[in-house]
RODO-2510 file (C-alpha; in nm, 4 decimals, decimal comma):
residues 291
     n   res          X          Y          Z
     1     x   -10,9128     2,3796     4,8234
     2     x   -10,5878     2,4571     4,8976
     3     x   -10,4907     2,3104     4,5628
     4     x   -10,6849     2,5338     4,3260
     5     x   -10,4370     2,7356     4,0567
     6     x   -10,6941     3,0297     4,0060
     7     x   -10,5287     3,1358     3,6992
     8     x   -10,7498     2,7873     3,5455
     9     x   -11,0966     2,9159     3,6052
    10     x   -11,3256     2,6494     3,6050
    11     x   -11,5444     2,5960     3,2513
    12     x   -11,8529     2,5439     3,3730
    13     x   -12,0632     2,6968     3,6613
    14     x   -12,3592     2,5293     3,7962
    15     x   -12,6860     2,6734     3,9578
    16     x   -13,0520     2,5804     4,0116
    17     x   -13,0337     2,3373     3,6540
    18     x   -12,8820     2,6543     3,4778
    19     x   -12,5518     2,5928     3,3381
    20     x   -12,3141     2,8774     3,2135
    21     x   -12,0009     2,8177     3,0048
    22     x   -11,7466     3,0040     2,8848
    23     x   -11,8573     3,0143     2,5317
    24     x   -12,1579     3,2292     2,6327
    25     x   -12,1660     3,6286     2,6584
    26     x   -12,0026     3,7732     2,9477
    27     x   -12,3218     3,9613     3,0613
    28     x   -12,4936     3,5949     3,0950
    29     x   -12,2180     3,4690     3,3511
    30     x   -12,1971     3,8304     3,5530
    31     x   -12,5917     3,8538     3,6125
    32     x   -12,5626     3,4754     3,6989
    33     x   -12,3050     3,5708     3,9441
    34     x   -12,4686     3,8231     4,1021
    35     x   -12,8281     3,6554     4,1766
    36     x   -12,5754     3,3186     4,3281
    37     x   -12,4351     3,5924     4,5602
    38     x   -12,7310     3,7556     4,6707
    39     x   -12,8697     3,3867     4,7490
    40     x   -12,5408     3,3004     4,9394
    41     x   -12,5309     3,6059     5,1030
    42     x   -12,9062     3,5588     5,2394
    43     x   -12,8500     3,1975     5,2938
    44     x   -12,5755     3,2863     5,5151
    45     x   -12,7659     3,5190     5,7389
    46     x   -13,0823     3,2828     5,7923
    47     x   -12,8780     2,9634     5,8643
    48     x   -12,6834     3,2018     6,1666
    49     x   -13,0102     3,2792     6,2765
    50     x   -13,1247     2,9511     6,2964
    51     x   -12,8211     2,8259     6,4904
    52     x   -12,8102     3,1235     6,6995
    53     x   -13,1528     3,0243     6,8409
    54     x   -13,0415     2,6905     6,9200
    55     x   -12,7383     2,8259     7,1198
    56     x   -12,4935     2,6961     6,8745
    57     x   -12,3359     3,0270     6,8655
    58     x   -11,9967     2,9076     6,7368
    59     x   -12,0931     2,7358     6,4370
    60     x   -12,3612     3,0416     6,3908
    61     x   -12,0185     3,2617     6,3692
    62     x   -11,8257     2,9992     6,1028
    63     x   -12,1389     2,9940     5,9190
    64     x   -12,1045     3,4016     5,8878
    65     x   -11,7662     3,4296     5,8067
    66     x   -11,8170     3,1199     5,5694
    67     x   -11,6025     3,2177     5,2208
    68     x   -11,4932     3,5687     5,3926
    69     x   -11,1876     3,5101     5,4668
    70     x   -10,9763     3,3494     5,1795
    71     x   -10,5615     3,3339     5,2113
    72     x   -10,3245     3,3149     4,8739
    73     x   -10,0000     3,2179     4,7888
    74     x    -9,8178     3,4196     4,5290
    75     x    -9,4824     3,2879     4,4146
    76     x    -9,3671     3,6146     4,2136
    77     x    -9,0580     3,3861     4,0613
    78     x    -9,3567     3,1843     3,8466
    79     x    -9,6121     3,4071     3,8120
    80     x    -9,8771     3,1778     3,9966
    81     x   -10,1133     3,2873     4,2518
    82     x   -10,2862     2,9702     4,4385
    83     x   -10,5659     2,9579     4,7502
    84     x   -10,3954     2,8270     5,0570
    85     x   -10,6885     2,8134     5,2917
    86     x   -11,0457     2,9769     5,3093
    87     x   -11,3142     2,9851     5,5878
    88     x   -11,5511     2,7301     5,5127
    89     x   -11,7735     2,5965     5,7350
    90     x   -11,8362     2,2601     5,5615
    91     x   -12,2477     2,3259     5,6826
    92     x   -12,4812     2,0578     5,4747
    93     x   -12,7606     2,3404     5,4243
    94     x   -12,4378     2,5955     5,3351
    95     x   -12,4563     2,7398     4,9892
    96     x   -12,1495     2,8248     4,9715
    97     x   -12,0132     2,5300     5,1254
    98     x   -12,2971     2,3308     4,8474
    99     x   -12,0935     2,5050     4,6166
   100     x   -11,7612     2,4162     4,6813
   101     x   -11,9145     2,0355     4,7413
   102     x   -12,0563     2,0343     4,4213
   103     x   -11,7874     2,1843     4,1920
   104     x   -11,5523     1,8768     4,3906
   105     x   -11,7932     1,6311     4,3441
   106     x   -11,8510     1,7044     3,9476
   107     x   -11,4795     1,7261     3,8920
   108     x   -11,4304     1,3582     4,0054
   109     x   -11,6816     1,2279     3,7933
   110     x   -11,6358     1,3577     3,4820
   111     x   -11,2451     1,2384     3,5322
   112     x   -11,4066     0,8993     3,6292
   113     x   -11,5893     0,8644     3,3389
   114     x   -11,3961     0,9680     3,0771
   115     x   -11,4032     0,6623     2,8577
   116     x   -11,7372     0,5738     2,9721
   117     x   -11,9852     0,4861     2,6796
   118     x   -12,3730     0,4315     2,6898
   119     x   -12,4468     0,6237     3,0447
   120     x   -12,7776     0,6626     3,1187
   121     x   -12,9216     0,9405     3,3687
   122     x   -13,2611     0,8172     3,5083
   123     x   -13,4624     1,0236     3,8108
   124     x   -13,6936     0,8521     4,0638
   125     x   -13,9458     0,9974     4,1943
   126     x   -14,1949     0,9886     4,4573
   127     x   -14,5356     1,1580     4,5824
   128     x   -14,4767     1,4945     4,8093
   129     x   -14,5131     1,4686     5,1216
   130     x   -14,4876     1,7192     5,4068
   131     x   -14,1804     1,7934     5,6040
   132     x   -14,2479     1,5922     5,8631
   133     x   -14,2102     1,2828     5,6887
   134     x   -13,9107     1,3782     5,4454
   135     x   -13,6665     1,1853     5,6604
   136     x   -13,8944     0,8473     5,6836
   137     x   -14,0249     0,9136     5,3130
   138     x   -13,5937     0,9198     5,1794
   139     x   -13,5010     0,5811     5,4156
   140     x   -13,7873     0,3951     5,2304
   141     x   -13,6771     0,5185     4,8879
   142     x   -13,3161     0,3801     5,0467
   143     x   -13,4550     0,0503     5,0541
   144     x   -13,6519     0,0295     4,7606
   145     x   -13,3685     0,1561     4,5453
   146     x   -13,1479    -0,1336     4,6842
   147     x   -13,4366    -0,3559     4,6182
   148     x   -13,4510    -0,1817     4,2799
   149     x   -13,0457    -0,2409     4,1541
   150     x   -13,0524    -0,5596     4,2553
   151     x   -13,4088    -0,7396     4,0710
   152     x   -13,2324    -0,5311     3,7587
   153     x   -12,8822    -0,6449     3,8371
   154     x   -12,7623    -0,2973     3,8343
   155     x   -12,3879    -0,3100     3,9748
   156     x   -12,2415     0,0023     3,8148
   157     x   -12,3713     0,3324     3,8917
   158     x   -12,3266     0,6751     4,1359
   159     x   -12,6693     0,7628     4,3338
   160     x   -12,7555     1,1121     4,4382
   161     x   -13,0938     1,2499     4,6244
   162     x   -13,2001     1,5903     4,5848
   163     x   -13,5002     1,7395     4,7689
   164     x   -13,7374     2,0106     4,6057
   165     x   -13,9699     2,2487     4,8204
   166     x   -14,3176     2,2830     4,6867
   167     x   -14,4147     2,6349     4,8319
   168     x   -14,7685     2,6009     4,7239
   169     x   -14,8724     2,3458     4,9405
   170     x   -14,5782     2,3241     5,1478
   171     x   -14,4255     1,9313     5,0363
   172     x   -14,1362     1,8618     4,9730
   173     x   -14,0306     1,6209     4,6612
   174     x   -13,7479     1,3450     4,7043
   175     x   -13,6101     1,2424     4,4505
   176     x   -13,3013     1,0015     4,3035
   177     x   -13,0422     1,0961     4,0775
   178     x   -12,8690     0,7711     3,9135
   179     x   -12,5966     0,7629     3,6519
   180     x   -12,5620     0,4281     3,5280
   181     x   -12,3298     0,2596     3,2755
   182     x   -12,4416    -0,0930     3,2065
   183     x   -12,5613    -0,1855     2,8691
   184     x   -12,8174    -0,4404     3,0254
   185     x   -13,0342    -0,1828     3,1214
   186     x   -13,3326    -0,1607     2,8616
   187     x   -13,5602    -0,0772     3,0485
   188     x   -13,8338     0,2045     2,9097
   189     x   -13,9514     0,4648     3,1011
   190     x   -14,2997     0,3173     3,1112
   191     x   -14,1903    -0,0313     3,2467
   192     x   -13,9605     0,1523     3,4563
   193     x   -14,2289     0,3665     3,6769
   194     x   -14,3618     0,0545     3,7076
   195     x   -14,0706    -0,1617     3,8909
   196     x   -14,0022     0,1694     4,0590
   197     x   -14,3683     0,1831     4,1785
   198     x   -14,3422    -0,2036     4,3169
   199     x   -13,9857    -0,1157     4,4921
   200     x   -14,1351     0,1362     4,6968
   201     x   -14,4840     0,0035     4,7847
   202     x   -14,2821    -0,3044     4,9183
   203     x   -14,0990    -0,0901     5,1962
   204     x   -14,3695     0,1567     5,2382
   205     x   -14,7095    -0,0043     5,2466
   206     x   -14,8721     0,2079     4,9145
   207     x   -15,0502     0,0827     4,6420
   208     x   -14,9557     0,2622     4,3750
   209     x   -14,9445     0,1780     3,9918
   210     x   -14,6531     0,3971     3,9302
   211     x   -14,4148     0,6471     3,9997
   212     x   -14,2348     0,9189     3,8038
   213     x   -13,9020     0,8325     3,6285
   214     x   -13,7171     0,9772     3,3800
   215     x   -13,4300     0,8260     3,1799
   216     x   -13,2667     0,9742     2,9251
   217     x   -12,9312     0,9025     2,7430
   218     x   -12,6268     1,1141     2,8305
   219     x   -12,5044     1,3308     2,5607
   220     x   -12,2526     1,5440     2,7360
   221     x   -12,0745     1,3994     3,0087
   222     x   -11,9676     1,7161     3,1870
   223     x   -12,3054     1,8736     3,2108
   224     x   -12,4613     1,4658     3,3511
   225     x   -12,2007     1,5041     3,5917
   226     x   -12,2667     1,8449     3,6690
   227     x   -12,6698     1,7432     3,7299
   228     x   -12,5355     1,4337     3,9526
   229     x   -12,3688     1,6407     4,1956
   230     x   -12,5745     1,9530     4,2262
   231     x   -12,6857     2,0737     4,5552
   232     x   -12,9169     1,9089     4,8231
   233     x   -13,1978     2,1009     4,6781
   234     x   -13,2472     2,4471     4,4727
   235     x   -13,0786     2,7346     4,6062
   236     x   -13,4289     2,9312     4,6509
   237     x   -13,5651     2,6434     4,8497
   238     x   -13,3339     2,7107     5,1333
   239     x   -13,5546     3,0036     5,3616
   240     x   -13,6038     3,0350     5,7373
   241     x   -13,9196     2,8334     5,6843
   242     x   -13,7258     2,5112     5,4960
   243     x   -13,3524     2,5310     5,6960
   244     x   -13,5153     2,4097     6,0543
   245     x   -13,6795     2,1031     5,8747
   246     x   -13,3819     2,0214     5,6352
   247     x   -13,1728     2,0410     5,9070
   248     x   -13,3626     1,8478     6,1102
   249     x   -13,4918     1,5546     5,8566
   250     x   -13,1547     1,5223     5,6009
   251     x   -12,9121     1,5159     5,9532
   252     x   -12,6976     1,2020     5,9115
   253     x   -12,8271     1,0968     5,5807
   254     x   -12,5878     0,9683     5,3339
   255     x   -12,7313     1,1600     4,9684
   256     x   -12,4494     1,0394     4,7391
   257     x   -12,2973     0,7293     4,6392
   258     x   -12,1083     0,5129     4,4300
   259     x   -12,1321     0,1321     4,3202
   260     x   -11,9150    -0,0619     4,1142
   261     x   -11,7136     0,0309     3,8700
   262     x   -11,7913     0,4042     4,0114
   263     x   -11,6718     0,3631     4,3271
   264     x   -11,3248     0,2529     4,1653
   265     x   -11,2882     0,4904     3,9308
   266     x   -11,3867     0,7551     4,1922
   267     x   -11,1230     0,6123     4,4648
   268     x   -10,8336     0,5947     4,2119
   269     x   -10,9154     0,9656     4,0798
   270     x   -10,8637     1,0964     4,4421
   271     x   -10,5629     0,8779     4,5113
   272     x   -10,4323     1,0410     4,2329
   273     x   -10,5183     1,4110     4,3163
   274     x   -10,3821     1,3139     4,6989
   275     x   -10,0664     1,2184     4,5083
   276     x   -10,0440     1,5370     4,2797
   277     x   -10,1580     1,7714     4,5292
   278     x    -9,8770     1,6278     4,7782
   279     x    -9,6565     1,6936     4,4654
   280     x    -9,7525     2,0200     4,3599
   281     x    -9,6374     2,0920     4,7798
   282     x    -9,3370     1,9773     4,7059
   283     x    -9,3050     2,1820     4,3817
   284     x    -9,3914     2,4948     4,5549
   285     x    -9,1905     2,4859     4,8795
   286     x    -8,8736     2,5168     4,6295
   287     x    -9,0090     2,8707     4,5574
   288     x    -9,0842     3,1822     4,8061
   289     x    -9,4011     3,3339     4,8175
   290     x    -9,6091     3,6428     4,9691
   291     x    -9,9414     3,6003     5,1417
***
């Protein structure tokens, strides 16, 4: 964060599968704006709550003052205003802090995969099931996705889960995000639900015939990237019903990662932003500023 020039605005703005560019009217990006704050705002308030009832009073306080407080630089000799620090509380079930995560996380990967041809974006899926049994439901999709890569020898790719609440009949829906860039992989989307379908009934003890998948080519890279690092689940789906079991089922699960040629890429592009940011410190400590 404390590397962000805000005079570059970021292109693209992410939220609940709706993306907003530049290129689009103004009105579109302020109302878009406005219903993310209200969310964050709300989000904010029922995650305190939650903590405060668990005596966890000061991360309930970091979690209010989460994105409050923000602290600039301006160096009046250049013209350049950048964020030095801001109040984040770095809170999994955090919108704002999903934000931030996401924005990071999207930024990397398009860098990483600049030069990348034939990437394919393919969702796994599984059947609901209640909250109880999100945490044991997402290990066995762990294992059956390893099982998975490896009977397709699938080396190259960056894995992401995201978790949907069904308020109807109160499930919730697991699911995998993979972007993968190999140009062995043929596979249809009807043969694919079915070696999906095997995967997981050999961890989990179903029968079933198949499984929802998806896979679809990527056109634009930014807005793939954008989908593969979105937030644990849709902004709406965080309530004072969900946050106790999210909390409770996603605690010390690892949602993201990268393989192969992925995790290179991914390693070198933050070397390299470790490198510029350390850099741009030395760049600006020539010049005075104001907070």
């Amino acid at each position: 964060m404390g590397n962000v020039i805000i005079n570059s605005p970021c292109k693209v703005y992410v939220y609940n599968n709706t993306y907003v560019t530049e290129s689009q009217d103004v009105q579109t990006s302020i109302d878009f704006h406005r219903e993310l704050q209200k969310l964050h705002k709300e989000n904010k308030k029922q995650l305190a709550d939650f903590f405060s009832k668990k005596d966890l009073n000061s991360k309930a306080e970091r979690i209010r003052n989460c994105g409050n407080i923000l602290t600039f630089k301006h160096y009046k000799d250049i013209g350049i205003t950048r964020l030095d620090n801001a109040s984040l509380c770095r809170e999994r079930l955090c919108l704002n802090c999903n934000q931030v995560n996401s924005r990071e996380k999207a930024g990397f990967l398009i860098k990483a995969t600049e030069d990348m041809d034939n990437l394919k974006h393919v969702t796994l899926s599984v059947k609901n099931c209640k909250g109880a049994y999100l945490r044991n439901t997402i290990e066995t999709m762990k294992k059956a996705l390893k099982y998975f890569l490896r009977s397709q020898h699938i080396r190259n790719y960056f894995q992401s889960y995201e978790i949907t609440h069904n308020k109807k009949d109160d499930t919730y829906h697991p699911h995998i995000h993979l972007l993968i860039c190999d140009d062995n992989f043929v596979l249809k989307a009807r043969e694919l639900n079915k070696k999906w379908a095997e995967a997981f009934n050999r961890f989990s003890g179903t029968h079933y015939k198949w499984l929802s998948c998806k896979i679809k080519q990527v056109e634009d890279k930014k807005i793939g990237c954008f989908e593969l690092s979105k937030y644990v689940t849709k902004p709406q789906d965080f309530n004072s019903k969900t946050i106790p079991i999210l909390d409770r089922e996603l605690k010390g699960l690892h949602l993201h990662q990268a393989n192969g040629i992925f995790k290179e890429r991914l390693k070198n592009e933050k070397t390299l932003q470790e490198k510029k940011s350390k850099e741009e410190e030395t760049y600006f400590s020539n010049f005075d500023y104001e907070l």
